[in-house]
NUKE-847918 format. One record per residue (C-alpha): y negated, z, x negated; residue number from 1; residue in three letters. Coordinates in steps of 0.25 Angstrom, whole numbers. Last residue first. Example, Ala and Ser with C-alpha at 12.3 -4.5 7.8 and 13.67 -1.06 7.14 Angstrom:
2
- 4, 29, -55, 2, SER
- 18, 31, -49, 1, ALA
end
This chain:
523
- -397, 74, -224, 523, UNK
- -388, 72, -236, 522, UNK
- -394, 60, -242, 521, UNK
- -385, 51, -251, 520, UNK
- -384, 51, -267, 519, UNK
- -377, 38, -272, 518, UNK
- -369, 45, -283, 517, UNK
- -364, 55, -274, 516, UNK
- -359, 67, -280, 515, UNK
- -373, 75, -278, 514, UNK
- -372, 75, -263, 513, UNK
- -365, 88, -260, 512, UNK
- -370, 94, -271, 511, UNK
- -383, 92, -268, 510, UNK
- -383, 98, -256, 509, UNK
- -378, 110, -260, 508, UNK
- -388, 110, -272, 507, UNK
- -399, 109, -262, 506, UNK
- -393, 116, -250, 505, UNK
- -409, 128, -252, 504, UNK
- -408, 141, -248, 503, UNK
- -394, 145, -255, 502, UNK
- -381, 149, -248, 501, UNK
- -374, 147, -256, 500, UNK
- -381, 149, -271, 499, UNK
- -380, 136, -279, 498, UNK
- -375, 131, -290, 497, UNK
- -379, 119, -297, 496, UNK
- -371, 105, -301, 495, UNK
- -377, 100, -284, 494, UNK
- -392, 102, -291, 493, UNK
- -389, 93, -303, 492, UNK
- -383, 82, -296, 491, UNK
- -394, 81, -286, 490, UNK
- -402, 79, -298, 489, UNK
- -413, 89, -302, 488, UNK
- -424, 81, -311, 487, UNK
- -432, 92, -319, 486, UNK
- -440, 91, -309, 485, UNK
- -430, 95, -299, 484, UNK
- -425, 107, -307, 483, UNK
- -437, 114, -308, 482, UNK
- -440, 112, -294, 481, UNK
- -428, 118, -289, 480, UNK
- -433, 130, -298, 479, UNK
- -443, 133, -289, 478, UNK
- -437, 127, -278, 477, UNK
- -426, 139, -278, 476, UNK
- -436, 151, -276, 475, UNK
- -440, 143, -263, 474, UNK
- -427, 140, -258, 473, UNK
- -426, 156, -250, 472, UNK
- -429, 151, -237, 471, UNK
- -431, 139, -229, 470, UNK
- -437, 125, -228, 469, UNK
- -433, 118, -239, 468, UNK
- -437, 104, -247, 467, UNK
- -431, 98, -261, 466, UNK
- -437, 86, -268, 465, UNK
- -434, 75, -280, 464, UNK
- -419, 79, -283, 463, UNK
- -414, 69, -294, 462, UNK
- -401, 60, -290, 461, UNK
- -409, 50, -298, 460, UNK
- -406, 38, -287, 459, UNK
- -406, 47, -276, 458, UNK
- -418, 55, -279, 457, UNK
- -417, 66, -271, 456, UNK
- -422, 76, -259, 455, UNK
- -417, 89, -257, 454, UNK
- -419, 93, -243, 453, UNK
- -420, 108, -236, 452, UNK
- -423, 113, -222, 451, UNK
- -422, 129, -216, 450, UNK
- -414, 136, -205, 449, UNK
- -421, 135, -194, 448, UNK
- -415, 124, -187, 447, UNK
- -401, 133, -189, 446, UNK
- -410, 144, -179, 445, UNK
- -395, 150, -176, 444, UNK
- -385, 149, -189, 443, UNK
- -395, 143, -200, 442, UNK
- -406, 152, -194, 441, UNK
- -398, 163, -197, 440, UNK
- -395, 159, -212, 439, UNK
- -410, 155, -213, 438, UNK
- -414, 167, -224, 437, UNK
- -404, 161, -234, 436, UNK
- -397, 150, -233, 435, UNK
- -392, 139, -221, 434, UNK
- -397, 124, -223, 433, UNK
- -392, 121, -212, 432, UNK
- -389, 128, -200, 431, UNK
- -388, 114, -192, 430, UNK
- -397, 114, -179, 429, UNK
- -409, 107, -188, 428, UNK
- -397, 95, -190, 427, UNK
- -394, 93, -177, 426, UNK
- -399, 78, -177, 425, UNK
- -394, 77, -190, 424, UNK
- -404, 76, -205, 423, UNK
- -397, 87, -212, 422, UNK
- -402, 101, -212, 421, UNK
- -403, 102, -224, 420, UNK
- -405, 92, -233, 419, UNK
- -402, 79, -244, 418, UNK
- -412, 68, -245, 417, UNK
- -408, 56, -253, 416, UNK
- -420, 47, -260, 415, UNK
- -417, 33, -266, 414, UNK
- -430, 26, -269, 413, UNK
- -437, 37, -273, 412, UNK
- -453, 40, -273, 411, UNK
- -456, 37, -260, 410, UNK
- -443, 41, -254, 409, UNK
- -447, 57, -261, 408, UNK
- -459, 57, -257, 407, UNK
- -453, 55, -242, 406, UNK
- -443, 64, -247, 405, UNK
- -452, 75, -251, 404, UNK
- -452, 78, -267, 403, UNK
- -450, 89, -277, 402, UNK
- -450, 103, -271, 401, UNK
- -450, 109, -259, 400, UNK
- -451, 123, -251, 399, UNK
- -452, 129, -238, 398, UNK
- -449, 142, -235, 397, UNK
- -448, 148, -219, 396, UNK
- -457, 152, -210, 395, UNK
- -466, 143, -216, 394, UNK
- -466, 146, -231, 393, UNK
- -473, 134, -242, 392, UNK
- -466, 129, -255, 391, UNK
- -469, 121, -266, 390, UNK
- -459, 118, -280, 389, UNK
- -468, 111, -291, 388, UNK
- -469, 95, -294, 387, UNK
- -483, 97, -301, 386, UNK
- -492, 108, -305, 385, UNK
- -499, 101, -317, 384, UNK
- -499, 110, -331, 383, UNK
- -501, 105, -344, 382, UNK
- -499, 114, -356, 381, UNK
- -505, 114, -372, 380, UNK
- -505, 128, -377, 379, UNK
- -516, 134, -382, 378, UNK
- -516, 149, -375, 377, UNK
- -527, 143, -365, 376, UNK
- -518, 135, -361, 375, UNK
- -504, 141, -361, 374, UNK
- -511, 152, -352, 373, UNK
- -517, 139, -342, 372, UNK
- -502, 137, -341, 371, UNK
- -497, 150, -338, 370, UNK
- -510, 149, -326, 369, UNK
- -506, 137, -322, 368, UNK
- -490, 141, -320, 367, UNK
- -494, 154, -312, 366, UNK
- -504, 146, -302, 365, UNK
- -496, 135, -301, 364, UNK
- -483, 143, -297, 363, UNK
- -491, 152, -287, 362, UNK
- -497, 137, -280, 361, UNK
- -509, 132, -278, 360, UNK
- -506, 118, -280, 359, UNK
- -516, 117, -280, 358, UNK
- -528, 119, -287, 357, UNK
- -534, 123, -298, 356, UNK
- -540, 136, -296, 355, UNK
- -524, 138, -290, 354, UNK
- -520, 143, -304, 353, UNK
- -524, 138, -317, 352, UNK
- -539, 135, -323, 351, UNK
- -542, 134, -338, 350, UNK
- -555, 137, -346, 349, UNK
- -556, 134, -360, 348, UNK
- -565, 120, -356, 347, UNK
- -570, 120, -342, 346, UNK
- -566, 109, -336, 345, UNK
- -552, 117, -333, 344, UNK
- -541, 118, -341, 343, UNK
- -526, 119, -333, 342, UNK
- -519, 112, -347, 341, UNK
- -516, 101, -334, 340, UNK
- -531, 100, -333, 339, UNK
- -539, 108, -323, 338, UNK
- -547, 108, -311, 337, UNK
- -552, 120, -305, 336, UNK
- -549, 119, -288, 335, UNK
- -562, 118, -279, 334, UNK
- -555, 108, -272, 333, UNK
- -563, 98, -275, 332, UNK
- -559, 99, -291, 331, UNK
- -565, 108, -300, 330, UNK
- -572, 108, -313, 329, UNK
- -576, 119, -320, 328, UNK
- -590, 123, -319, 327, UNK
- -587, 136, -330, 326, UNK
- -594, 146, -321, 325, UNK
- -596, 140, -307, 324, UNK
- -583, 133, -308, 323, UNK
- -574, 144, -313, 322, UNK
- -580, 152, -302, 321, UNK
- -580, 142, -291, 320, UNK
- -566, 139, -293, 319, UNK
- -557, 149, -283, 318, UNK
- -548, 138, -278, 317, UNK
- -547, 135, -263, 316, UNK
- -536, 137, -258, 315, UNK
- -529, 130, -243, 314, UNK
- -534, 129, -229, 313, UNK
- -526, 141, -225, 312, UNK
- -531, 147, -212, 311, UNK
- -526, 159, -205, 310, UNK
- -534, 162, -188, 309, UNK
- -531, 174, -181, 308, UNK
- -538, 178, -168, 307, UNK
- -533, 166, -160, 306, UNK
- -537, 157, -149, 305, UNK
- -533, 141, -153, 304, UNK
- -543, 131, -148, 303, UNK
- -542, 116, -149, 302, UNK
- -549, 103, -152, 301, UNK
- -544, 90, -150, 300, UNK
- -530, 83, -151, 299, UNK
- -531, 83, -166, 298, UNK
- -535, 96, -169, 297, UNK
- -550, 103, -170, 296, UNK
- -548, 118, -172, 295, UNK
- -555, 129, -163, 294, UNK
- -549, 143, -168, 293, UNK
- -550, 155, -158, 292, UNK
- -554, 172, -158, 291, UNK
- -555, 173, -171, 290, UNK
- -563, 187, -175, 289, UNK
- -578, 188, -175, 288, UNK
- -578, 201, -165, 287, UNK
- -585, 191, -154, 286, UNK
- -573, 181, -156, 285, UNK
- -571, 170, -165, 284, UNK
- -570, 157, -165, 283, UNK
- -563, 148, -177, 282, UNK
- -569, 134, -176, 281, UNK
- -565, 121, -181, 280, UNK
- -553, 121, -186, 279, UNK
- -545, 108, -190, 278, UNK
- -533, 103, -184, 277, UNK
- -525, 91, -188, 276, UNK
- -511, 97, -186, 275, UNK
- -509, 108, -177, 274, UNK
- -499, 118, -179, 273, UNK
- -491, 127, -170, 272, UNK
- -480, 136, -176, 271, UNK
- -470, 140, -166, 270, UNK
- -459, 142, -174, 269, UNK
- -455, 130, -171, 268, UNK
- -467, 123, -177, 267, UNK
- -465, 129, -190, 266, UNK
- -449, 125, -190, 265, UNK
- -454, 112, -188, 264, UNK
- -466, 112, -200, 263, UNK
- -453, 114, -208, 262, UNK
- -442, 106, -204, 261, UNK
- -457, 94, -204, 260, UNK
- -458, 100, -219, 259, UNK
- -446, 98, -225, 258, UNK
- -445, 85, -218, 257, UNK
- -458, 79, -224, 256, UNK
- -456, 83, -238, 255, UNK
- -467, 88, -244, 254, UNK
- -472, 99, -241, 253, UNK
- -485, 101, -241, 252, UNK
- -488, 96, -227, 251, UNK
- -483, 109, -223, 250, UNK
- -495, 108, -210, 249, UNK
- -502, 96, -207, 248, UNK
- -516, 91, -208, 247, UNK
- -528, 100, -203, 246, UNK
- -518, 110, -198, 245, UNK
- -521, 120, -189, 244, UNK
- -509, 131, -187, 243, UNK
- -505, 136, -173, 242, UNK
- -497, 150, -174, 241, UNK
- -494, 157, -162, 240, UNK
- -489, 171, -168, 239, UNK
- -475, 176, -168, 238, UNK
- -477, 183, -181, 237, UNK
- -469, 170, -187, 236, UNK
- -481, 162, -182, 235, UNK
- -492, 170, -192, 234, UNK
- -480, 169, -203, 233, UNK
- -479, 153, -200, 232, UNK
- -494, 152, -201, 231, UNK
- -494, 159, -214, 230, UNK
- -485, 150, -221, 229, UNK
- -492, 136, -214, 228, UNK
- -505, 140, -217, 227, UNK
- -503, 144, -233, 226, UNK
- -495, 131, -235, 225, UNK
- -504, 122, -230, 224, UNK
- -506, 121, -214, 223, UNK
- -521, 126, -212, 222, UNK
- -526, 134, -200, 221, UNK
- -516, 144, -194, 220, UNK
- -523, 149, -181, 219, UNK
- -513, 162, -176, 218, UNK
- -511, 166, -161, 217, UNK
- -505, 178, -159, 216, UNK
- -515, 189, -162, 215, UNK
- -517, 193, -176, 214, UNK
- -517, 208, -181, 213, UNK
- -527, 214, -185, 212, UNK
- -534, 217, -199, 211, UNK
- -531, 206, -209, 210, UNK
- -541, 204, -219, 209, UNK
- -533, 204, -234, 208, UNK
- -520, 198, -230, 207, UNK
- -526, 187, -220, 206, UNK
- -540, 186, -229, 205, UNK
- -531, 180, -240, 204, UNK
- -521, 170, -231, 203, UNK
- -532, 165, -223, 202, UNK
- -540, 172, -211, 201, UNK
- -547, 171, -200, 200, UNK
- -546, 182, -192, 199, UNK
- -560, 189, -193, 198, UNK
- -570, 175, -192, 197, UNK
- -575, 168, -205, 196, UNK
- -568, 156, -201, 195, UNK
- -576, 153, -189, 194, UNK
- -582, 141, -192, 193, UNK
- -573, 133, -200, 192, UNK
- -571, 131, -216, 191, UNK
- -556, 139, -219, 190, UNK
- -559, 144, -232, 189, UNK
- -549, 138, -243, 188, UNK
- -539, 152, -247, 187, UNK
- -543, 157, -262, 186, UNK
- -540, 151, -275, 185, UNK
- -536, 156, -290, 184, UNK
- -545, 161, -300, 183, UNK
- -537, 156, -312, 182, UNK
- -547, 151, -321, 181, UNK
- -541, 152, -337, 180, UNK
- -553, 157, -345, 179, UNK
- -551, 153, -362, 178, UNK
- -554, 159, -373, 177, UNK
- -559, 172, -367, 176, UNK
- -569, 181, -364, 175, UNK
- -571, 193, -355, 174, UNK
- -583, 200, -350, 173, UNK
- -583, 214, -343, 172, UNK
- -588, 218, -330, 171, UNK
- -575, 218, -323, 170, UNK
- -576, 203, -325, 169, UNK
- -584, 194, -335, 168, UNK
- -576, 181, -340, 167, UNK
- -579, 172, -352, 166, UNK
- -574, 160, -361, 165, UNK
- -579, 149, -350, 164, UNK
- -590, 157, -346, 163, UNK
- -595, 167, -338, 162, UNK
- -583, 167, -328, 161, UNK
- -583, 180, -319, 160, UNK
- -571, 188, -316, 159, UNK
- -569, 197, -304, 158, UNK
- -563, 210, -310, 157, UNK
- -553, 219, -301, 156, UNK
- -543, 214, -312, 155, UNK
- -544, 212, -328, 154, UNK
- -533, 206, -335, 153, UNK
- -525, 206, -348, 152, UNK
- -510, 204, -345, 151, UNK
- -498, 211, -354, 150, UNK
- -488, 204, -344, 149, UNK
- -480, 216, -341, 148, UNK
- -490, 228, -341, 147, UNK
- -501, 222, -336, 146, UNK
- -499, 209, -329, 145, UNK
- -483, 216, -324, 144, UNK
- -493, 228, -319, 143, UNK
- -504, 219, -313, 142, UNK
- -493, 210, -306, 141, UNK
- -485, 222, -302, 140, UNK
- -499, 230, -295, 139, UNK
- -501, 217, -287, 138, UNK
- -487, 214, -283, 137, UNK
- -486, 228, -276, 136, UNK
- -502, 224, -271, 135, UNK
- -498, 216, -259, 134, UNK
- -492, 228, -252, 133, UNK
- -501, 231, -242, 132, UNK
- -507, 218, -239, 131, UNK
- -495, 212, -237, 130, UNK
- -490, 224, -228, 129, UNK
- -505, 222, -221, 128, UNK
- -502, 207, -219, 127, UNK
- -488, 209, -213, 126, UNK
- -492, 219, -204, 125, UNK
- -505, 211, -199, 124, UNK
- -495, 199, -195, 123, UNK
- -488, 207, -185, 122, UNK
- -477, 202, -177, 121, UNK
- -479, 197, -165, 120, UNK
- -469, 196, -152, 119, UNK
- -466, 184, -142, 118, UNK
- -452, 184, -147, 117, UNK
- -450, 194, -158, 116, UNK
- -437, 202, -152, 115, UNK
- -431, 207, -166, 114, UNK
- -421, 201, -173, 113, UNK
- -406, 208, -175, 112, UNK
- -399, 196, -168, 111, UNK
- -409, 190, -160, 110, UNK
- -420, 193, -152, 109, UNK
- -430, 185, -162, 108, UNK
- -420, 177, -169, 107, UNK
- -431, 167, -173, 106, UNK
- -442, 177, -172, 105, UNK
- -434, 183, -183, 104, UNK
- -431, 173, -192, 103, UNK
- -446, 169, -192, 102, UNK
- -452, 182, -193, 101, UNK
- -444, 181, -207, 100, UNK
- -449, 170, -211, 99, UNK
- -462, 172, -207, 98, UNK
- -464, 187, -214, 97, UNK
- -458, 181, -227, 96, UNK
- -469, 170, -225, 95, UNK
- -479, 182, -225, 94, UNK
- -475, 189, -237, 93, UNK
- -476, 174, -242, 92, UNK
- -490, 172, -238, 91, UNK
- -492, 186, -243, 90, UNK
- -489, 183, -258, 89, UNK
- -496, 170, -257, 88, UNK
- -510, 173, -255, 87, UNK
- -516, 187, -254, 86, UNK
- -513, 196, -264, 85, UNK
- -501, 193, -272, 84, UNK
- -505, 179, -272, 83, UNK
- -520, 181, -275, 82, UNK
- -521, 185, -287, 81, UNK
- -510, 191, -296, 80, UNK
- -517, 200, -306, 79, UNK
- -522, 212, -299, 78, UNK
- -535, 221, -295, 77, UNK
- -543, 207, -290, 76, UNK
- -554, 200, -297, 75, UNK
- -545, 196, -309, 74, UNK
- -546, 195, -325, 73, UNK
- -536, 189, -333, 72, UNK
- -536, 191, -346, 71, UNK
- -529, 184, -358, 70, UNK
- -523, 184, -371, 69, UNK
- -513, 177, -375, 68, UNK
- -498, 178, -383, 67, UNK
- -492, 170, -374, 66, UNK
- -489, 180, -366, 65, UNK
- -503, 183, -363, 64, UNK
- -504, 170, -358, 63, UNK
- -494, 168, -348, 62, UNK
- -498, 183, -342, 61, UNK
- -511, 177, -340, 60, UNK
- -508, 163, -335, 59, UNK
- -498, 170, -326, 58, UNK
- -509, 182, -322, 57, UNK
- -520, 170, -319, 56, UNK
- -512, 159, -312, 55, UNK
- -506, 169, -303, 54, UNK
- -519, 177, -300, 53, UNK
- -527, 185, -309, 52, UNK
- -540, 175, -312, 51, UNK
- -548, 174, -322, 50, UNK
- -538, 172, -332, 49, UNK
- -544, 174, -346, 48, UNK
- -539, 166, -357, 47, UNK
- -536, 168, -371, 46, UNK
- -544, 182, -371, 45, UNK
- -548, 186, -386, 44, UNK
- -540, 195, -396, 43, UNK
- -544, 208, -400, 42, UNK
- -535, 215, -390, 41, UNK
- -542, 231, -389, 40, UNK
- -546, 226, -377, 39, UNK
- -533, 224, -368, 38, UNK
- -538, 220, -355, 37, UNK
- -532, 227, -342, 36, UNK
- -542, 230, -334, 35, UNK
- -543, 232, -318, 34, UNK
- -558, 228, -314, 33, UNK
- -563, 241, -305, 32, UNK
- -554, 251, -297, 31, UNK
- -567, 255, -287, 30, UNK
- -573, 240, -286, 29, UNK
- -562, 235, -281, 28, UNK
- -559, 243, -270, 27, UNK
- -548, 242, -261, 26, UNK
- -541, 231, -267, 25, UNK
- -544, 237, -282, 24, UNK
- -537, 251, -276, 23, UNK
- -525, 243, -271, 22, UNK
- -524, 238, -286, 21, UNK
- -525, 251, -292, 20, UNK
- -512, 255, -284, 19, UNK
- -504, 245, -286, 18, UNK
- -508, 244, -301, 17, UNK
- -502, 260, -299, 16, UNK
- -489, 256, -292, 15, UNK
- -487, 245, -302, 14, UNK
- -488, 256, -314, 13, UNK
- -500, 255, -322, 12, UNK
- -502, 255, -338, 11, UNK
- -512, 263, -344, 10, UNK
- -503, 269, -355, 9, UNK
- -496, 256, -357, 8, UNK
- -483, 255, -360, 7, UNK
- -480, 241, -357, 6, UNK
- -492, 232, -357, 5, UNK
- -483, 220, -364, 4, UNK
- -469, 224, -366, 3, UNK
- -465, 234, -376, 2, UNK
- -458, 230, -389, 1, UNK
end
C-alpha cells in the first residue's frame, strides 16, 4: 500500500518547495496562501492548529496518524516556525562558528592554524550564508508534511479566530471541533530610549536585517541562555565583547561548579560582563545608527562606544489574539494557561507550545502539541514539563540533568560527587577528561579541555545529577535522563559499555567506584 501523499500528480520535489518558498519570502502577496486541504473528504476538522511551528506540525502529524483530521494554517510559506528560520537553528549555526573559532584563536600561529591574533572575522558572512541557506529545511519539512505525513495545512495565510469552532485565512473560513493555539513567542523588546536605532538587534532582526558589518566592540545585554550563546560567537570573531547583566549570567545551571568552570573559561576568552547593570540610554549618531550605550551599574554609570548592540531579554508569548477573540486567560507573562490536558479557559480550545510558557524549549513545544493531539482525539493525557535534560553553548556545550550538588546535600544526607578534573591544585593542568573535539586541548590548552560530575545518592547508590562542559555529551543526556529517572544506580551504569574515548567518564567512573559498598567521592 502506498504511503500517505505518495504519487500525487501535484506533488512538489524539495527543490521545487524550495523554490516556491523563496518566492513567498520575497513576495507574499504574488505566490498567495499555499493550500493543501483535501475537499472532497467529507468529514470535519478535529482540530485546527493555528500555528505551523513545532508544537503545530507535531500535534498535526500526531493527529492525522491517529486516524484525525486536522489543519494547520500558517502566516509564513512553510510549516516549521520560527526555529528553522530565525531562532534556534542559526544560534547553533553560530555556536558551531564559536567553537570552532575558539580552537583556532587558541592555536593561532600554530600547528596548521591561521595567524588570527588581533584580526576579525566577519560576522556578516555568516549571517548571509544562514540567511541563504535557511530554506533547504524549509522545502523538506513541507515536502515530509505533504507527502510523508499526509498533513492538511494552509500557508502564506494569516489566521483570524472568529470563534471558538471557527477560523478565517486566505479568504476562506474553516471550522472545527476543536482549535489548538500554537502561535508560539517572539523576542521580549528591549524597553530603553534608543532601542529603535539601526544596530540594535535581537536574534530575529540579526538574520533578517543585517547590512554591514559590526565594528569591534559588541553591547551584549541579557545573560540567559540566548545572550550568553551569541555573545560568545560575537567574542570568537575576535570582538570586545562586554555583556550587561541585570543578575548573573548561566544562572540556569544548576550546579555551582559546572557553572563557575564555565563562566571561567568565558572570562578567559575575554568576555567582559558586568553584573547589576541596567541600560539606560542607546545614543545614536546623526545617520540614527548606535553610536554608545549608557547603562546604570554598580559602581556608577558608564559609557561603552559601539555601533552594534544584541539583546535578549527573554520571549514573550504571542497571546493577544486568543485573548482578544476567546478571552482566554493568561498569566502575567502574557503566556495561555492551561491544565495538565493543555485546555485552555476557553472550552474546546487547547494551547501547546511556547504560548504557554517556559520552559520554552523544542522538546516541549513537540511533546505539547502530540499531547494536545491526544486531546482533542478523546484520549485522557496529563502533560507537566518536569525533570527534562537542558543545555546551553558557550564556546563550548554545556548540559545537565537531575540535580546540582548544593540541591543535591539538601535533599540527601549522603552525597558522593565523582568528576573530572579532580579536585588538586594542579588539577585544570591535567588533560582530563580527554574525548572528542578537546583532544588538542587535552595535550596543550589541558585547562581547556572540558568539566564533567556525576552526582549520587550514597545511601541509594541512585544517580541524582550529571553536569559537562564540552562537546559531543549533549545527544547522550537525552537518554541519560531517561535512565535517571528511572532510578540509574552507580551500579547500573558501571554493567554498561561504553565507547572509549567517549565525551562524557560516566560509566568509567563508575565502574571504578561501583564495588564499594560504602560509595566514596572520586574527586
Amino acid at each position: 500500500m502506498a504511503e500517505p501523499g505518495r504519487n500525487r500528480a501535484d506533488a512538489l520535489s524539495v527543490a521545487q518547495w524550495k523554490e516556491k518558498i523563496e518566492r513567498a519570502l520575497a513576495c507574499p502577496q504574488a505566490v498567495g496562501p499555499i493550500r493543501n486541504i483535501k475537499d472532497e473528504d467529507p468529514r470535519p476538522f478535529d482540530a485546527i492548529f493555528i500555528g505551523g511551528g513545532a508544537a503545530g506540525r507535531f500535534g498535526s502529524a500526531y493527529l492525522r496518524a491517529m486516524g484525525g483530521r486536522q489543519l494547520v494554517i500558517d502566516c509564513w510559506p512553510f510549516l516549521g516556525g520560527a526555529c528553522p528560520h530565525s531562532a534556534c537553528v542559526p544560534h547553533h549555526v553560530f555556536s558551531d562558528c564559536a567553537a570552532e573559532l575558539m580552537l583556532a584563536r587558541s592555536f593561532s600561529g600554530e600547528l596548521w592554524f591561521p595567524d588570527l591574533r588581533e584580526k576579525l572575522t566577519s560576522i556578516k558572512e555568516v549571517v548571509d550564508l544562514f540567511r541563504k541557506g535557511r530554506t533547504g529545511p524549509h522545502a523538506v519539512m513541507n515536502y515530509q508534511s505533504r507527502e510523508q505525513l499526509d498533513i492538511e495545512f494552509l500557508l502564506n495565510a494569516p489566521a483570524r479566530i472568529l470563534d471558538r469552532h471557527t477560523v478565517e485565512a486566505g479568504g476562506e473560513i474553516f471550522r472545527a471541533r476543536h482549535l489548538v493555539l500554537t502561535l508560539g513567542a517572539e523576542a521580549a523588546p528591549l524597553e530603553a530610549p534608543g532601542s529603535e536605532l539601526v544596530g540594535v538587534h535581537n536574534y530575529a532582526t540579526l538574520v533578517e536585517t543585517l547590512d554591514r558589518e559590526p565594528g569591534a566592540t559588541v553591547v551584549v545585554i541579557g545573560g540567559g541562555k540566548t545572550a550568553v550563546e551569541y555573545g560568545c560567537f560575537f567574542n570568537a570573531t575576535g570582538r570586545r565583547v562586554i555583556m550587561l547583566v541585570r543578575n548573573r549570567p548561566l544562572d540556569m545551571i544548576p550546579d555551582r561548579e559546572t557553572r563557575a568552570y564555565a563562566l571561567e573559561r568565558m572570562l578567559q576568552q575575554g568576555i567582559e560582563i558586568i553584573e547589576g547593570a541596567d541600560v539606560v540610554e542607546i545614543v545614536g549618531d546623526s545617520a540614527r545608527r548606535v553610536a554608545r550605550v549608557v547603562a546604570a551599574t554598580p559602581d556608577g554609570p558608564i559609557e561603552i562606544e559601539t555601533d552594534f548592540v544584541f539583546h535578549a531579554l527573554g520571549e514573550r508569548p504571542r497571546s493577544r489574539m486568543a485573548v482578544e477573540a476567546l478571552g482566554v486567560e493568561i498569566d502575567a507573562k502574557g503566556a495561555v494557561i492551561v491544565d495538565e490536558a493543555l485546555q485552555t479557559s476557553a472550552p474546546g480550545v487547547f494551547a501547546a507550545g511556547d504560548l504557554i510558557g517556559s520552559p520554552m524549549e523544542m522538546f516541549k513545544a513537540r511533546k505539547s502539541g502530540a499531547y494536545a493531539a491526544r486531546a482533542v482525539m478523546g484520549e485522557k493525557v496529563s502533560y507537566r514539563p518536569r525533570d527534562w535534560p537542558d543545555f546551553l553553548h558557550t564556546h563550548y556545550e554545556v548540559s545537565w540533568l537531575g540535580l546540582g550538588e548544593e540541591d543535591a546535600r539538601e535533599k540527601f544526607k549522603n552525597v558522593v560527587v565523582m568528576k573530572l578534573p579532580p579536585d588538586n591544585p594542579d588539577g585544570l593542568n591535567i588533560g582530563l577528561p580527554a574525548s572528542d573535539r578537546t583532544m588538542l586541548y587535552a595535550m596543550a590548552r589541558p585547562h581547556m579541555s572540558g568539566f564533567q560530575k556525576l552526582i549520587l545518592d550514597g545511601d541509594s547508590r541512585r544517580v541524582l545529577g550529571a553536569h559537562h562542559v564540552g562537546y559531543g555529551a549533549k545527544d547522550g543526556f537525552q537518554y541519560l535522563n531517561a535512565l535517571v529517572r528511572g532510578g540509574l544506580t552507580i551500579d547500573q551504569l558501571a554493567e554498561m559499555d561504553e565507547l572509549f574515548l567517549n565525551p562524557t567518564y560516566f560509566i568509567q567512573l563508575a565502574r571504578l567506584r561501583a564495588g564499594q559498598p560504602n560509595l566514596t567521592n572520586l574527586a
